[in-house]
C-alpha positions, 0 to 999 in steps of 0.5 A: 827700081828707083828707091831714091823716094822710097817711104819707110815701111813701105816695102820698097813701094815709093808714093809719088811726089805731087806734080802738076802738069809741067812735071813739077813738083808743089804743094797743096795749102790744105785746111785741118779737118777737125775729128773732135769737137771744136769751139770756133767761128772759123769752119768748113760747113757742108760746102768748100769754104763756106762760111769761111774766115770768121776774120773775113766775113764775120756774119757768115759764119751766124748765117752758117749757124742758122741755115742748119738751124732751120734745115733742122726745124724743117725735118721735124716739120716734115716729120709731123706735118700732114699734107695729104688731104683724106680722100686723095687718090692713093697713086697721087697721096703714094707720090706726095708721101714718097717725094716728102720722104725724100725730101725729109731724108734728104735734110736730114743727111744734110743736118748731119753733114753739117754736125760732122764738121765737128763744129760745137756751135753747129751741133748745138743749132743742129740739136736746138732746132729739132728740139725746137721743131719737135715742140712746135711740131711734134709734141702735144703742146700744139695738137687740137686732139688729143692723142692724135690717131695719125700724126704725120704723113710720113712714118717715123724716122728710124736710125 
C-alpha cells in the first residue's frame, strides 16, 4: 500500500489527488459558498454563474433581485388566487387545482433556493415580495366580502 498521499487521521486511507483524463494532476478555481449571510452584489443565485460579477455585468445582479421578487409575489398569488369557476366538473376542477398546487410548490422551492445562497438583498426581495403579494392578494384590503367563505382554490401552505 502506497502511503506516499496518505491524509492525516485518516487511517492509512489516502484521498486521491484530482486527475484529468491525461492522468495529470489540476486544480479546480471553485467560488466560496457563503453559510452565513452576506452583503453583496456579487452572487451565485439558483443558477451556475448567474447573475454573475457585480464588476461584469452591473444590472444582473437588480435583474437576479427581481426575477425572485416576482416568483415571491406569484406564490402569494397563487396562494390566493381563484380560478376554478363554480360549476366545473370536479375531474376537470381536481386537475386545475392539482397542476396550480404544483406550480405553487414548485415557486415556492425556487423562493427558497434562492434565500439559501444566503445573499441579504436576496432575502430582503424574497420576503418583501410575499409580504407585498399577501397584501395585494391575501389580506382583506382588497377583498369585495368580507370575511370571505373561500378564498383560494388551493388549501394553505403549511411548513
Amino acid at each position: 500500500m502506497d502511503h506516499g498521499h496518505e491524509m492525516p487521521g485518516t487511517g492509512g486511507m489516502a484521498a486521491p489527488p484530482p486527475m484529468n483524463n491525461t492522468g495529470m494532476m489540476h486544480h479546480h478555481k471553485m467560488m466560496m459558498m457563503h453559510m452565513t449571510f452576506f452583503w453583496g452584489k456579487s452572487a451565485e443565485i439558483l443558477f451556475s454563474s448567474w447573475p454573475g460579477s457585480f464588476e461584469k455585468r452591473p444590472y444582473m445582479y437588480f435583474v437576479a433581485l427581481l426575477f425572485v421578487f416576482v416568483l415571491s409575489i406569484l406564490v402569494e398569488w397563487l396562494s390566493h388566487c381563484r380560478l376554478i369557476k363554480p360549476g366545473s366538473g370536479p375531474v376537470a376542477a381536481g386537475l386545475v387545482q392539482t397542476l396550480l398546487h404544483a406550480l405553487r410548490v414548485g415557486l415556492a422551492y425556487m423562493v427558497m433556493l434562492a434565500v439559501m445562497s444566503f445573499n441579504g438583498g436576496v432575502f430582503l426581495v424574497a420576503v418583501a415580495g410575499q409580504t407585498l403579494g399577501f397584501f395585494f392578494f391575501g389580506s382583506r384590503v382588497f377583498k369585495k366580502t368580507h370575511p370571505p367563505t373561500e378564498t383560494s382554490d388551493l388549501p394553505p401552505m403549511s411548513c
